[in-house]
C-alpha positions in Angstrom: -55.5 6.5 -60.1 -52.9 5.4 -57.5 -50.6 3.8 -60.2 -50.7 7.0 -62.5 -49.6 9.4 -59.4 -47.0 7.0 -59.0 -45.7 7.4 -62.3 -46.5 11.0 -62.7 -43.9 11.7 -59.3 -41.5 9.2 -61.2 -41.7 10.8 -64.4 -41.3 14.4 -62.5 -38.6 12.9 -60.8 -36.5 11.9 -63.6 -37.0 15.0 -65.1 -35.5 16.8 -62.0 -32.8 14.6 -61.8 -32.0 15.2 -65.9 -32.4 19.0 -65.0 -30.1 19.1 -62.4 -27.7 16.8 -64.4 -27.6 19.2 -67.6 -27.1 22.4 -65.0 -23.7 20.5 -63.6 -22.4 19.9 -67.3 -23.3 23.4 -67.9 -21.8 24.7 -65.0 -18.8 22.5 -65.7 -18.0 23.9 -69.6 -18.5 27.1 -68.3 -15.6 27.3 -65.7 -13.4 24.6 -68.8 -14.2 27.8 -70.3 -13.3 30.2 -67.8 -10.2 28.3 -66.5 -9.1 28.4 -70.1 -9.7 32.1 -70.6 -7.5 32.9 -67.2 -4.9 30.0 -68.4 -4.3 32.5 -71.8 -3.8 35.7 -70.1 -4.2 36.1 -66.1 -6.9 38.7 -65.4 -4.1 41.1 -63.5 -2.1 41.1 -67.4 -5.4 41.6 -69.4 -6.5 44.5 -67.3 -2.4 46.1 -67.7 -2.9 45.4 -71.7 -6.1 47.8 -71.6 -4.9 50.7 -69.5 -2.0 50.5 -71.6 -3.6 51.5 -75.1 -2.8 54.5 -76.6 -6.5 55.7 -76.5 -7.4 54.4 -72.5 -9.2 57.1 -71.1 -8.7 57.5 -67.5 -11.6 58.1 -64.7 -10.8 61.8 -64.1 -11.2 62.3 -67.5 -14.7 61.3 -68.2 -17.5 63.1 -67.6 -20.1 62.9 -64.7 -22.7 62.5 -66.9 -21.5 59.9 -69.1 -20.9 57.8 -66.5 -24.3 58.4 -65.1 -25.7 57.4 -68.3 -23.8 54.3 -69.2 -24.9 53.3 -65.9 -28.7 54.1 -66.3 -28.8 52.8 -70.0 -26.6 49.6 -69.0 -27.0 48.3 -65.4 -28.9 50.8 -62.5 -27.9 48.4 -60.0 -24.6 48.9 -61.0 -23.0 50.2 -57.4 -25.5 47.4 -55.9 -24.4 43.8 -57.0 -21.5 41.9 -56.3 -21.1 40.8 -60.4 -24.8 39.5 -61.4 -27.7 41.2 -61.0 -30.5 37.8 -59.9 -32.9 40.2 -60.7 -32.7 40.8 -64.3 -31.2 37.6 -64.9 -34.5 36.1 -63.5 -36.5 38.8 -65.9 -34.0 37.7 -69.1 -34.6 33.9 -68.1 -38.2 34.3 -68.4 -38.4 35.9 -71.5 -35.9 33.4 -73.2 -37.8 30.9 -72.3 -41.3 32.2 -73.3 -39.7 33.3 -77.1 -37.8 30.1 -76.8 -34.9 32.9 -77.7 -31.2 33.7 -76.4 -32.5 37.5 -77.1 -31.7 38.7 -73.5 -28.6 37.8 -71.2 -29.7 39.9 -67.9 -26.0 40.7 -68.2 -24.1 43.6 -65.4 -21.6 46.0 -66.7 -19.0 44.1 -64.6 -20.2 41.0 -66.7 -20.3 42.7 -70.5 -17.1 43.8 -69.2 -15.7 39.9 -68.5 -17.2 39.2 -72.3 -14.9 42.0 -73.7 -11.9 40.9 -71.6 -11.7 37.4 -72.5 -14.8 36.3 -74.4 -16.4 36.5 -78.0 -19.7 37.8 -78.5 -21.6 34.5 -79.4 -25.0 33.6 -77.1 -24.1 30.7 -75.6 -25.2 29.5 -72.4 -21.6 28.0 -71.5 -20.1 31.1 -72.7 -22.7 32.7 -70.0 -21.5 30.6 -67.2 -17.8 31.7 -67.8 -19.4 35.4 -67.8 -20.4 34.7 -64.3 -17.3 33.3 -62.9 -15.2 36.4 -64.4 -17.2 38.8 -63.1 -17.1 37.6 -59.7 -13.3 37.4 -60.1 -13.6 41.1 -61.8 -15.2 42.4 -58.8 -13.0 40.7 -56.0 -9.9 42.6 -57.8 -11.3 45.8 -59.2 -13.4 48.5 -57.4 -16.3 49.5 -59.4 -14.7 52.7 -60.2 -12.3 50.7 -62.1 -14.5 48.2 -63.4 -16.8 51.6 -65.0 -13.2 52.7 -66.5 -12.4 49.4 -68.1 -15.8 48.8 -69.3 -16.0 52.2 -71.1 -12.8 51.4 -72.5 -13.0 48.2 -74.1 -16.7 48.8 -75.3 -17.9 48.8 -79.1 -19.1 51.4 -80.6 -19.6 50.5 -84.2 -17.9 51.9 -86.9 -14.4 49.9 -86.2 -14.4 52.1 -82.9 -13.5 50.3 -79.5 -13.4 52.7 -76.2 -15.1 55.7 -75.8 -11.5 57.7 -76.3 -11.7 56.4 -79.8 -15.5 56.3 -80.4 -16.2 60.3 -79.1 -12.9 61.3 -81.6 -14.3 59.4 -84.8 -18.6 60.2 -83.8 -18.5 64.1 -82.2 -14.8 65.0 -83.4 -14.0 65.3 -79.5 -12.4 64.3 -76.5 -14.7 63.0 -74.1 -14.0 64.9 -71.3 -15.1 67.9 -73.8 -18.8 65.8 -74.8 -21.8 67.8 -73.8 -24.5 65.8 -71.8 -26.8 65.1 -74.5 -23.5 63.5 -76.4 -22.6 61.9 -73.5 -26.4 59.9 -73.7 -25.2 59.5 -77.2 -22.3 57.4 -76.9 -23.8 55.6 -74.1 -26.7 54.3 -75.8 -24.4 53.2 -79.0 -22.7 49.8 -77.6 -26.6 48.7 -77.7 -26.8 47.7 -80.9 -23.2 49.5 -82.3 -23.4 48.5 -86.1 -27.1 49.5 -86.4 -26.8 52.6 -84.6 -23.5 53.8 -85.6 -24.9 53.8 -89.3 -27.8 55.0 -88.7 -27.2 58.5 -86.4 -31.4 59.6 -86.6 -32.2 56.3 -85.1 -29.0 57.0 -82.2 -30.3 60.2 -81.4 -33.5 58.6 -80.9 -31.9 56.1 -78.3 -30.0 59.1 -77.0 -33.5 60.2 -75.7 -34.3 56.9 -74.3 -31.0 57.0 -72.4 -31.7 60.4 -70.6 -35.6 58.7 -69.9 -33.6 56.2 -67.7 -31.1 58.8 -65.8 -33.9 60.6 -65.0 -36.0 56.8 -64.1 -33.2 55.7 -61.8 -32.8 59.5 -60.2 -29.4 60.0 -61.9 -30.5 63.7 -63.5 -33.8 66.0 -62.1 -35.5 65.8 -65.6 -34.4 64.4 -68.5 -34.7 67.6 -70.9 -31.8 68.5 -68.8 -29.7 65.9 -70.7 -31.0 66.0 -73.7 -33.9 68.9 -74.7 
């Protein structure tokens, strides 16, 4: 009995030691990968290249509501976290691991906002660590005024549409500073899934719903017939 405790600690043992090891190579390709990112275009001349599109829609210009909503929808503890959000990065761990899936990334605005800076969309865990590392960098430059702005901005909508300037012209035929608030829970629920959603307007409605559900979850609205009847 004594000798099979003894190898059940070393076997437990090893396989600490090979879990920490494969968490340091993983950290280590995901800052390669952020360094790399930052060594293309510096974060200060990335951020200059968005605000200078022809369709950048400034802060002023978007409506309370919208923002309310892409905040419910995307990240409620938006105005809380410094970049990463432990808690649903803990939730998104366990269910990856229980589906054996990369299905959930537990990913902050501030970090799907890193992704459409410098990354590409793949799921992979080294692309994840980068994440992290930019949105800390994100959030040590920007205020989360500006972080909101950008991320609205560089977001896909489906339909060959990037920013909501572009997205609310091609979807509702307005600006967005002119979107009622049932639109505006419209075009925040589309960067969820934009290609399914985008093509399929019955199904966005639908989420639209879902998106005024969680203003009203998070105390963003009073009710949530009041966004969307």
């Amino acid at each position: 009995m004594r000798s099979f405790l003894r190898l059940l600690r070393r076997v437990l043992f090893a396989a600490l030691v090979l879990a920490l090891l494969a968490a340091l190579a993983l950290t280590w390709r995901g800052y390669a990968l952020y360094r790399e990112a930052l060594k293309a275009s510096s974060l200060e001349q990335t951020v200059e290249e968005v605000r200078s599109q022809p369709g950048f829609v400034a802060m002023e210009d978007l409506p309370e509501t919208y923002l309310r909503a892409v905040v419910a929808i995307e990240d409620h503890r938006f105005y809380e976290h410094a970049g990463i959000d432990v808690i649903a990065i803990g939730r998104a761990a366990w269910h990856d691991l229980t589906t054996l899936s990369l299905e959930q990334g537990g990913s902050t605005i501030t970090q799907q906002l890193a992704k459409n800076l410098f990354l590409t969309q793949e799921k992979d865990l080294s692309r994840k660590v980068a994440e992290v590392f930019l949105a800390f960098d994100l959030e040590a430059h920007y205020d989360k005024s500006e972080i909101l702005e950008l991320y609205v901005n560089t977001s896909y909508f489906g339909d060959d549409c990037t920013g909501i300037g572009e997205a609310s012209s091609r979807f509702l035929d307005k600006t967005p500073r002119e979107m009622t608030s049932c639109e505006c829970a419209l075009m925040a629920g589309l960067p969820n899934a934009p290609s399914l959603l985008s093509e399929d307007m019955e199904l966005a409605w639908r989420r639209a719903r879902l998106v005024a559900g969680q203003m009203e979850k998070y105390g963003l609205v009073d009710s949530a017939s009041s966004v969307c009847p």
